[in-house]
C-alpha positions in Angstrom: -147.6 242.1 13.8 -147.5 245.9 12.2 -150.5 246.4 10.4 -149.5 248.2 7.4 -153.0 249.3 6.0 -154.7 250.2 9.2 -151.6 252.1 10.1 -152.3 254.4 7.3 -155.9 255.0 8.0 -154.9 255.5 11.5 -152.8 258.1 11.2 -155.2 260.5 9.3 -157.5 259.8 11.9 -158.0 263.1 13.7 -155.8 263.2 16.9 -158.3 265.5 19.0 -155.5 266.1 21.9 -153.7 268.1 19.3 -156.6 270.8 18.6 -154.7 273.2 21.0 -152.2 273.8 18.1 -155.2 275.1 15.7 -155.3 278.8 17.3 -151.6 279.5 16.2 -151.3 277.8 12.8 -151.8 280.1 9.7 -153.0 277.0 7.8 -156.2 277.7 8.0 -157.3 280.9 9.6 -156.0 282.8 6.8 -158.1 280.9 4.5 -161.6 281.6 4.1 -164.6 279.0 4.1 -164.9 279.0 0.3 -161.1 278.6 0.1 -160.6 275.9 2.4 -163.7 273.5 1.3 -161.8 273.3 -2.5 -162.1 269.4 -3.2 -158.5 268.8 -3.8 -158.6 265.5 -4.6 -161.5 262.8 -5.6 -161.2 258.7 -5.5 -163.7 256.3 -7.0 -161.7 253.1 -7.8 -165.0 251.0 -9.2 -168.2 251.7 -11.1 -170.5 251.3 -8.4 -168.5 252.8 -5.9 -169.6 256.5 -4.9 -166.9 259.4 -6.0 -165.4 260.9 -2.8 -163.5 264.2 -2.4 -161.0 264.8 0.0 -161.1 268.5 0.8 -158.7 271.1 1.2 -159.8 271.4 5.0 -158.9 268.1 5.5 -154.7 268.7 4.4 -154.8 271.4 6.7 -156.2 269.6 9.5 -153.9 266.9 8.9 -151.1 269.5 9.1 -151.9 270.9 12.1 -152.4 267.3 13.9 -149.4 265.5 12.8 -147.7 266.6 9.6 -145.9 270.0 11.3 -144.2 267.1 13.4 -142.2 266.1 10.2 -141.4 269.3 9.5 -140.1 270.5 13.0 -138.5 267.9 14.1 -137.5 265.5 11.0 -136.5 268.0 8.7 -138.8 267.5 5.9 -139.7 270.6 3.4 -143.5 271.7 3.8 -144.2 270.6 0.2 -142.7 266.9 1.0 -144.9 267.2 4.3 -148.1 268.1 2.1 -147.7 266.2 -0.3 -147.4 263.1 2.2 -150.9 263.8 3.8 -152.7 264.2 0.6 -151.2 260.8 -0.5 -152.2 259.5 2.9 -155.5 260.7 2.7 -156.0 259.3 -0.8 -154.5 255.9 0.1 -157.2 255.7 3.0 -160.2 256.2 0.9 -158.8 253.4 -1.6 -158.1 251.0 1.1 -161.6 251.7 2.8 -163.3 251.5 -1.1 -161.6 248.3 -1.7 -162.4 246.3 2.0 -166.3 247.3 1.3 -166.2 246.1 -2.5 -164.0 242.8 -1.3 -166.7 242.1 1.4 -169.8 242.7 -0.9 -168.3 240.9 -3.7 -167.1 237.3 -1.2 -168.6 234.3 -1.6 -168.2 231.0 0.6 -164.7 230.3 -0.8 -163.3 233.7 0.0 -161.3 234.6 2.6 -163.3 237.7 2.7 -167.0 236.4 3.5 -168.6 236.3 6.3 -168.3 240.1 6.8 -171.1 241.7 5.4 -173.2 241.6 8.9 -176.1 243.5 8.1 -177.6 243.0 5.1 -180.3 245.2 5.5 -178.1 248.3 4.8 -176.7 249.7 2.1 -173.7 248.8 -0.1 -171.7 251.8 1.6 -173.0 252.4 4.9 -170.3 251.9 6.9 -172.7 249.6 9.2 -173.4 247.5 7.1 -169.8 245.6 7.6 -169.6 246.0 11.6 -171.1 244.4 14.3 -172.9 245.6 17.0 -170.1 245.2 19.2 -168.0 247.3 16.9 -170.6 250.0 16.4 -170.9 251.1 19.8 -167.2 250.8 20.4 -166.8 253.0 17.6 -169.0 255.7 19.6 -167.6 255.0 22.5 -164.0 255.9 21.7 -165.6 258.8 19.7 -167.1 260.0 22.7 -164.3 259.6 24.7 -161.8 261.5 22.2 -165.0 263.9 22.5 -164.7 264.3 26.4 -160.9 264.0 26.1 -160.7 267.0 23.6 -163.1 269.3 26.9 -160.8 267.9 29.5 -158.0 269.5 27.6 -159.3 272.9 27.3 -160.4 272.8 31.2 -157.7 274.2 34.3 -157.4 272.6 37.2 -158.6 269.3 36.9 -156.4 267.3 39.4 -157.3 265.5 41.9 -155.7 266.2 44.9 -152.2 264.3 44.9 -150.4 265.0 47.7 -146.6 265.0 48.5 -145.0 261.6 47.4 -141.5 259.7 47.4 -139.9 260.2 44.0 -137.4 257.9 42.3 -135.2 257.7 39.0 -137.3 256.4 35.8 -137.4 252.5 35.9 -137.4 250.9 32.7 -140.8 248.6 32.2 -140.8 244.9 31.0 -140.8 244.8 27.0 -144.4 245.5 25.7 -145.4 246.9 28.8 -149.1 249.1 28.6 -151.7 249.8 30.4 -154.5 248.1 30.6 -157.9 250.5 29.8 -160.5 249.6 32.1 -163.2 247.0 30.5 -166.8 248.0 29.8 -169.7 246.2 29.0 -171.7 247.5 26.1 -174.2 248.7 28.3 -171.7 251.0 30.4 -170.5 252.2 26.5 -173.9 253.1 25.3 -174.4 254.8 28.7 -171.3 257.2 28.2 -172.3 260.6 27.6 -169.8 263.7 26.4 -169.6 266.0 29.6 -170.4 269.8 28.1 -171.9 271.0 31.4 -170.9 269.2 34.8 -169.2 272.4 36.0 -168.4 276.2 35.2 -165.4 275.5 33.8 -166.5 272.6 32.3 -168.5 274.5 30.3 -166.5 277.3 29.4 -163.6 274.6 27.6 -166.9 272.9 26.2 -167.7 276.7 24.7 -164.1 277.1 23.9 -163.9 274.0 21.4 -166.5 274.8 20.0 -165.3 278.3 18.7 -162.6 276.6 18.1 -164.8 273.8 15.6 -166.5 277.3 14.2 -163.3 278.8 13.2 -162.2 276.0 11.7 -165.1 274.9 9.0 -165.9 271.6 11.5 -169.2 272.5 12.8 -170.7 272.0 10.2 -174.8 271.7 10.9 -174.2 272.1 14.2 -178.0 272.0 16.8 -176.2 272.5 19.8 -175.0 269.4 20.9 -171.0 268.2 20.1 -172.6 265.4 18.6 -174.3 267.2 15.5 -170.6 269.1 14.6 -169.1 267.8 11.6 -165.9 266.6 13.8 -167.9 264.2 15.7 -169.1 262.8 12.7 -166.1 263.0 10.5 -164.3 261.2 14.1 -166.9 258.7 14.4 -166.7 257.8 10.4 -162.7 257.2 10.9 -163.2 254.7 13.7 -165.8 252.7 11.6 -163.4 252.9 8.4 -160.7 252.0 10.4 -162.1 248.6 11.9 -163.7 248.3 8.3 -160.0 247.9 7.0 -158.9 246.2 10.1 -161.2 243.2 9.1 -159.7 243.3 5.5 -156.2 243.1 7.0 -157.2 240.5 9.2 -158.6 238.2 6.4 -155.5 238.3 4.7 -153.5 237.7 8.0 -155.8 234.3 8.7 -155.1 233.2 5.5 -151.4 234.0 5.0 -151.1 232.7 8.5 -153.1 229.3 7.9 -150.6 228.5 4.7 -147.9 227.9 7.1 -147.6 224.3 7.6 -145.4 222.4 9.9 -143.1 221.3 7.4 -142.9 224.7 7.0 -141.2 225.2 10.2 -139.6 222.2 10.2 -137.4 223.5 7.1 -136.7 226.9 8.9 -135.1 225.1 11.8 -133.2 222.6 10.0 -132.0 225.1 7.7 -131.0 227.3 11.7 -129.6 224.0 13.2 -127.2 222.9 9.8 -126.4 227.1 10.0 -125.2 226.7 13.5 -123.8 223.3 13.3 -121.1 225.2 11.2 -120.0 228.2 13.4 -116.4 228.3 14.8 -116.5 229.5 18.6 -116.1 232.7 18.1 -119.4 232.8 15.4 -120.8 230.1 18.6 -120.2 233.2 20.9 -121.3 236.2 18.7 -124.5 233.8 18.5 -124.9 233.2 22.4 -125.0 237.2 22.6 -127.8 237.9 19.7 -129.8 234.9 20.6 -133.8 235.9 20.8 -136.6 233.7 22.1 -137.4 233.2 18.4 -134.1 232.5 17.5 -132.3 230.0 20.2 -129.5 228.8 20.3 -129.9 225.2 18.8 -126.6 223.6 19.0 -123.8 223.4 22.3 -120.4 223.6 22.4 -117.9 221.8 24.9 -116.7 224.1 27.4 -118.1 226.3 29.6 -120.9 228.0 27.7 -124.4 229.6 29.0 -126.2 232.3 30.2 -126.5 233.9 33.8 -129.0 236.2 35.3 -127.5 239.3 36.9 -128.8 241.1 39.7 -127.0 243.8 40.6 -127.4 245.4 44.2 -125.1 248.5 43.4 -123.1 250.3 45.9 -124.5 253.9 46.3 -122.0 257.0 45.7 -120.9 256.9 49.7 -119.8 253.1 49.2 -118.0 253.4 45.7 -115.8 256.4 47.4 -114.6 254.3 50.0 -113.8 251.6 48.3 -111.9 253.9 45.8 -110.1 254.8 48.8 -109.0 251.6 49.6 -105.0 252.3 49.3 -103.9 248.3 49.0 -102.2 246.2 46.4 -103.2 243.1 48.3 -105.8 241.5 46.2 -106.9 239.9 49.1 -106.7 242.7 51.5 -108.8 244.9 49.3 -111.3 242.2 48.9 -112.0 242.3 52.7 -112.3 245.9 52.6 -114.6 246.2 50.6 -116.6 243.3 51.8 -117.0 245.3 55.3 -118.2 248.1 53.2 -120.6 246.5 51.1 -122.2 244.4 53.6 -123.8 247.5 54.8 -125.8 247.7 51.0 -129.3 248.7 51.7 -132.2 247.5 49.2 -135.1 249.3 47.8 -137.5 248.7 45.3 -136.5 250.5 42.2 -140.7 250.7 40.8 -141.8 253.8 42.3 -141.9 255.8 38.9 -144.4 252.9 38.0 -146.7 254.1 40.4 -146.4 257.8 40.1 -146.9 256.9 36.1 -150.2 255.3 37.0 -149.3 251.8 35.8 -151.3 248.8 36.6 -151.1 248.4 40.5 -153.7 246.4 42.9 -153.2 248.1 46.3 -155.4 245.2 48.0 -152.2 242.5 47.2 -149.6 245.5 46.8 -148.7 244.0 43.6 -148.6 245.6 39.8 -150.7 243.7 37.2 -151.2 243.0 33.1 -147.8 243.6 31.4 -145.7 244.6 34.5 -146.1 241.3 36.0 -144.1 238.6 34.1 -145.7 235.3 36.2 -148.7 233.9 35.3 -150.0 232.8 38.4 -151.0 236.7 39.9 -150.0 234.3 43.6 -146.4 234.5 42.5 -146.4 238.4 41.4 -143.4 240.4 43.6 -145.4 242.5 45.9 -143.7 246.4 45.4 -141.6 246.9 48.6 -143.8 249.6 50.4 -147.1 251.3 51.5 -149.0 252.6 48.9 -151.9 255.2 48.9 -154.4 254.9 45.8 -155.3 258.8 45.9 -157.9 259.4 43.7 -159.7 256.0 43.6 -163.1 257.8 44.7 -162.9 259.1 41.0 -162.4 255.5 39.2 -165.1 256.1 37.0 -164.8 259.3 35.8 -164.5 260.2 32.5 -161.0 261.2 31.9 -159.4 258.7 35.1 -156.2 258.0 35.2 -155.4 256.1 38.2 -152.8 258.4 40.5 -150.8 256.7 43.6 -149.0 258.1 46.5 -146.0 256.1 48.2 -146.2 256.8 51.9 -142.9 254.7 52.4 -140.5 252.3 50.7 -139.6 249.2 53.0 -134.7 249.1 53.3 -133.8 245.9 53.6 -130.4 245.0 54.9 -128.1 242.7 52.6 -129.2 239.6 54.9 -132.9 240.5 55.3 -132.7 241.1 51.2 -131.5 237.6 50.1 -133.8 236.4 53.3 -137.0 238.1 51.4 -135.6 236.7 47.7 -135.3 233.1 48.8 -138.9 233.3 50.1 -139.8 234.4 46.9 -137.9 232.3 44.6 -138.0 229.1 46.5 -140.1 229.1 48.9 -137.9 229.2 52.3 -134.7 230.1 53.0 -131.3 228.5 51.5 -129.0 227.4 53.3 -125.9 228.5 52.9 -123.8 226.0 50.8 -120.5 227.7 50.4 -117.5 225.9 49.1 -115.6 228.2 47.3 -111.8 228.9 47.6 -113.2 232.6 48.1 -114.5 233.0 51.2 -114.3 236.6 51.0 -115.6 237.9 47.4 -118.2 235.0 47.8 -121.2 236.0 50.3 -123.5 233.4 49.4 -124.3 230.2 47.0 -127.1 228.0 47.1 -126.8 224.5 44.8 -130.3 224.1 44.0 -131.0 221.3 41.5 -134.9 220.8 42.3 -137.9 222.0 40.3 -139.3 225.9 41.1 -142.2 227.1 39.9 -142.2 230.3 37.0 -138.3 230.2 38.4 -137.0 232.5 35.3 -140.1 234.7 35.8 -139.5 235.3 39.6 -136.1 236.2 38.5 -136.8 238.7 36.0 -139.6 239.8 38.3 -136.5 240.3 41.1 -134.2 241.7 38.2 -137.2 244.9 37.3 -137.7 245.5 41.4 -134.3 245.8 42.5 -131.1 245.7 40.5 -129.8 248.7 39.5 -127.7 247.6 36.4 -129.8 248.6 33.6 -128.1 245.9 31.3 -129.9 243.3 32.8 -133.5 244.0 32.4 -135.0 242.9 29.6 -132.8 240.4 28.1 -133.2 236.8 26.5 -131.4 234.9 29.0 -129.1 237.1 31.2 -125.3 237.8 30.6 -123.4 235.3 28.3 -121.0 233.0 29.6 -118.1 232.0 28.1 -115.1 229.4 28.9 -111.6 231.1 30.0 -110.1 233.4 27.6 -106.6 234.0 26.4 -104.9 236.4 29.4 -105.9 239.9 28.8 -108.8 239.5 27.3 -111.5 238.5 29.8 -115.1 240.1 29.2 -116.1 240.8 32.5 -114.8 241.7 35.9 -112.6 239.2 37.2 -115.0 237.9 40.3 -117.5 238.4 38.0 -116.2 236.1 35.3 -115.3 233.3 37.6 -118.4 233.1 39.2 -120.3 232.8 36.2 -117.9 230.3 35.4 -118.8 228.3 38.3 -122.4 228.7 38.4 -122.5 227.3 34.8 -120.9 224.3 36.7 -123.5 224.0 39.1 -126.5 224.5 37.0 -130.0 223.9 38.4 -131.8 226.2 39.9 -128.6 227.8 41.7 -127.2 231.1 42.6 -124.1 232.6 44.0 -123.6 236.1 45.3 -120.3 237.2 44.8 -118.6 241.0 45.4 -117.0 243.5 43.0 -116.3 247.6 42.8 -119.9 247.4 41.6 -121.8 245.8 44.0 -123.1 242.6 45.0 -123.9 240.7 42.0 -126.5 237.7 42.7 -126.6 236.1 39.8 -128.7 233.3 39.0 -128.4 230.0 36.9 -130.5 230.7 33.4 -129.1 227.8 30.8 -125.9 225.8 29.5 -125.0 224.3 27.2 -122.4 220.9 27.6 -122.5 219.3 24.7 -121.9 219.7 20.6 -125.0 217.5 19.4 -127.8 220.2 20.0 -131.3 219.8 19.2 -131.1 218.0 15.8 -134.8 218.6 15.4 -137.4 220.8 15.7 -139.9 218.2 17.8 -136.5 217.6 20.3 -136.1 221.5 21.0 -139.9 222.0 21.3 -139.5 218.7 24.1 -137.1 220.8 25.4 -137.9 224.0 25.5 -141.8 223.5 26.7 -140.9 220.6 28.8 -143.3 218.1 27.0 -142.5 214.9 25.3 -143.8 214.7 22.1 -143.5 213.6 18.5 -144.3 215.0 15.0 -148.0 214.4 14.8 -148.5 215.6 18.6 -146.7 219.4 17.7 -148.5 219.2 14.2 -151.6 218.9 16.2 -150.5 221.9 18.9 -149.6 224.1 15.8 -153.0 223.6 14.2 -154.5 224.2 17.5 -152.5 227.6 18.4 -153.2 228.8 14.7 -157.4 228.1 14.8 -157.5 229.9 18.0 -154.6 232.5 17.5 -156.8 235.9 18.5 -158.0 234.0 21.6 -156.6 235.8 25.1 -156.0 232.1 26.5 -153.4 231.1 24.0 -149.8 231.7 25.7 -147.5 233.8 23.7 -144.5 233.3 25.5 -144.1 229.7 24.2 -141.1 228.8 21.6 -143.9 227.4 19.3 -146.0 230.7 19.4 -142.8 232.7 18.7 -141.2 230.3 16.2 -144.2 229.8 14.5 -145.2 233.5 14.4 -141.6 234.5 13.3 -142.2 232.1 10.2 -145.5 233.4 9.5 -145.0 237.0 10.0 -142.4 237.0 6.9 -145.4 235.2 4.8 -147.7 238.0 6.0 -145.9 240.9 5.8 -145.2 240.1 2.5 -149.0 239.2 1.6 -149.8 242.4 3.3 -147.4 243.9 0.9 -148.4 242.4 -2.2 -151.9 243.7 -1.7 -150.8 247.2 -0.7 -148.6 247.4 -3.9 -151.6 246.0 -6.2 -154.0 248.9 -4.7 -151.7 251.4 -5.0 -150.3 250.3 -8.6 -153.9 249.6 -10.0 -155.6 253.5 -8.9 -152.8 255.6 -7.3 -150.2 254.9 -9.8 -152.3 254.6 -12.7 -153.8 257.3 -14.5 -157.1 255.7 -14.8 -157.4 253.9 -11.7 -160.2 256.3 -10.1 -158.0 258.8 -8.4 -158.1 262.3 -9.1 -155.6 265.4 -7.8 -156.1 269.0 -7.8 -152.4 269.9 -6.7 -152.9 273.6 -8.1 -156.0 273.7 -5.2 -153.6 273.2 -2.5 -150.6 274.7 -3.4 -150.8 277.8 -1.5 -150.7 275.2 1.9 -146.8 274.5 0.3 -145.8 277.9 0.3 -147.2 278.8 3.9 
């Protein structure tokens, strides 16, 4: 879910990793102190709500950190750049205003109460509305942007990464991130900004803080970072910025909770009688835009479904040869080409996973968080090689960033490939069941109709470690199966086609490996669909589709469950209900979001007498440069 309000106060929060620019913008340094602490704009949107100015510092700060972005690389004019930060600034101080005034003003009934947490301070100390918890992750991160900032300033830094196999970029599971290490409040509170650990430590320390000097942040400074107006201007935007959080997240509750089952129940009917009415060809274009949200709901006779494709791609060696291959015998070329491909080799395509530091556990050889798409961590794809974590004497320093060298990367042969990806899928090796008429462009298929465990997550987990057509990574399904067309117009390549054809057929659990120009293609069973009556209901497709037998009251009582405990990390987000029912609420709290966005704005940006104050003449000479 985009948060619309907190986006705003996060991006005039100061981005410290871009105070390198300050030394070569004329923003400010040609501006002296009296100049550039002008109070361009004030907001005070209630009557017992203090005035606060926005400074002329502040725009050119703003500038410097993000708004010369616009201007470089999106073509806006400096005055449309200008004018955007000052309205963003503005905007933020409203938004803040208004979460504090909400808050102080709830009472049991609101959707706001419950979040003044310390009465004992006052009506606008930022405090007053956070939690412990949040206080001390609010100087944590403050610190850290703190130590990040030094870090910056200091040379040679590394920490010793040696030589190390390098690989093409490898695209990453949807979502994908890193996961920050976690730290107990204690290890937060115990974090301290490193000014002095080293020589040149200190001299970046010394540098940011001419840097603060010539720039009007230092404010009362008593010789620690901590005293300078930037730390406490940084620290100030963390707290406003979980402040509004909170108030965004009331209104996300509540939009959320309105959502009934009926509610969803009317969405899918109104999907099902919307795809009960598509000719083929509208059936087809549907198969191909079909999302996890958005299924298809009702079959078709024919050969319909989806395949997995994993592609093991003949290198540039093997594609000239079989270029070469001067034949107009169909099946002539087809044995040609099988000699040649059967000597494929297989790597793991993940190194630039490791070299990018992603989540990796060198005890089981196997990535972790978001680049592992099983649950259960015993049924994560070890990477295929040895692995070196380099710098893991300095996991807790300040500024880690975990660094990996690959010693090796393990070739398998084409037999010692599907050996290894049997093991994984199924647990032992398949025998081989072939009975197709090709016994040439056919290398392998398995009929598997029993039950394997996280099957389509094994298979995407295969897909991301070792097929090299970029088309198949991170799709709904796979590739889009269709019955035969009219001559001339097939889809795919013609072994291609046909196999998909037949693997539709077999369904299950199987898979067939079959040859063309490309490559071996192993491509896996995903789903088909045999039959026009579909999922008349939304109760049969949830049956379905979470393999669970279950009636109204039962998925009325799993809705109400996911939605009470909806921030917990337990709750499974890859389920249809999760994603239907988040796809339904998201429209209702987008446009709640909205409403309350356009209200604040209307009520004191918009309106002359709604608290908000500009000085455009005071910043004027920032538009001309």
């Amino acid at each position: 879910m985009k948060k619309i309000l907190v986006a705003v106060v996060s991006l005039v929060m100061t981005l410290v990793m871009s105070m390198t620019f300050l030394g070569g913008c004329n923003l400010v340094t040609v501006d002296n102190e009296r100049n550039m602490n002008q109070v361009i704009a004030t907001v005070k949107i209630a009557a017992d709500a203090p005035e606060e100015n926005i400074y002329k510092k502040e725009v050119a700060m703003s500038y410097i950190n993000y708004g010369y972005i616009y201007e470089q690389s999106y073509g806006y004019t400096r005055e449309r750049v200008i004018n955007l930060i000052v309205n963003q600034l503005i905007t933020t101080r409203v938004y803040v205003q208004n979460a504090i005034i909400q808050f102080n003003n709830a009472d049991s009934s609101s959707i706001y109460y419950g979040n003044v947490v310390n009465e004992d301070k006052g009506t606008w100390d930022l405090d007053r509305y956070l939690t412990e918890d949040e206080i001390i992750d609010a100087e944590y991160m403050t610190k850290k942007d703190m130590n990040s900032m030094i870090h910056g300033y200091m040379e040679g830094h590394d920490h010793g990464v040696t030589d190390t196999i390098v690989g093409e970029v490898r695209a990453v599971p949807t979502d994908a991130a890193n996961k920050e290490k976690e730290l107990t409040n204690a290890q937060k509170q115990a974090y301290k900004i490193d000014t002095n650990s080293s020589t040149d430590r200190r001299a970046a320390y010394n540098e940011v803080i001419e840097l603060l000097e010539q720039n009007e942040l230092l404010g009362n400074y008593d010789g620690s970072i901590e005293s300078t107006a930037y730390y406490k201007d940084s620290l100030k935007s963390y707290k406003e910025n979980t402040i509004v959080e909170k108030f965004e997240k009331a209104i996300n509750d509540a939009a959320r909770k309105s959502v009934t089952y009926e509610d969803l129940q009317n969405v899918y009917e109104n999907n099902f009688n919307t795809q009960s009415e598509m000719s083929d060809s509208e059936f087809a274009e549907k198969l191909s835009s079909a999302t996890a949200e958005d299924p298809v709901l009702v079959g078709r006779n024919g050969t319909y479904g989806y395949v997995y494709n994993l592609l093991l791609g003949a290198d540039s060696n093997q594609t000239a040869k079989i270029n070469d291959i001067e034949t107009t015998d169909i099946a002539k070329k087809a044995e040609l080409r099988k000699e040649i491909l059967d000597k494929t080799i297989v790597k793991d395509l993940r190194s630039t996973w490791l070299l990018s530091g992603y989540d990796f556990d060198t005890e089981t050889n196997c990535f972790t968080g978001d680049y592992t798409l099983v649950k259960d961590a015993k049924n994560s794809l070890p990477f295929g090689g040895t692995v070196t974590h380099v710098n893991k004497d300095h996991v807790d320093d300040e500024e880690y960033t975990a660094q990996y060298r690959i010693d090796s990367i393990k070739e398998y042969t084409l037999d010692e490939f599907v050996k290894m990806m049997d093991e994984y899928v199924y647990g032992s090796v398949q025998s081989n069941a072939k009975t197709s008429s090709d016994g040439v462009s056919i290398y392998k298929k398995v009929v598997n109709n029993s039950a394997v465990e996280e099957y389509d997550a094994k298979i995407n987990e295969l897909l991301f470690a070792f097929s090299t057509d970029p088309g198949s990574l991170n799709t709904y399904k796979g590739y889009t199966i269709e019955p035969i067309p009219d001559v001339g117009s097939e889809t795919y390549v013609q072994e291609f086609a046909d196999a998909g054809r037949e693997l539709i057929a077999l369904g299950g659990k199987s898979y067939i490996i079959v040859a063309t120009d490309y490559g071996y293609h192993v491509m896996f069973f995903s789903q088909a669909f045999t039959g026009i009556e579909g999922f008349s209901t939304l109760e049969s497709y949830l049956n379905f589709a979470m393999d669970t037998t279950g009636n109204v009251s039962y998925w009325e009582d799993q809705m109400k469950a996911l939605v009470e405990n909806w921030d917990d990390e337990d709750v499974d987000t890859d389920t249809f209900l999760y994603k239907f029912f988040n796809s339904v609420a998201s429209t209702r709290v987008s446009k709640q979001i909205s409403k309350v966005q356009n209200k604040l704005l209307n009520d004191h940006v918009y309106n002359a007498n709604g608290g908000v104050t500009k000085y455009a003449d005071r910043y004027a000479d920032l538009i001309e440069g």
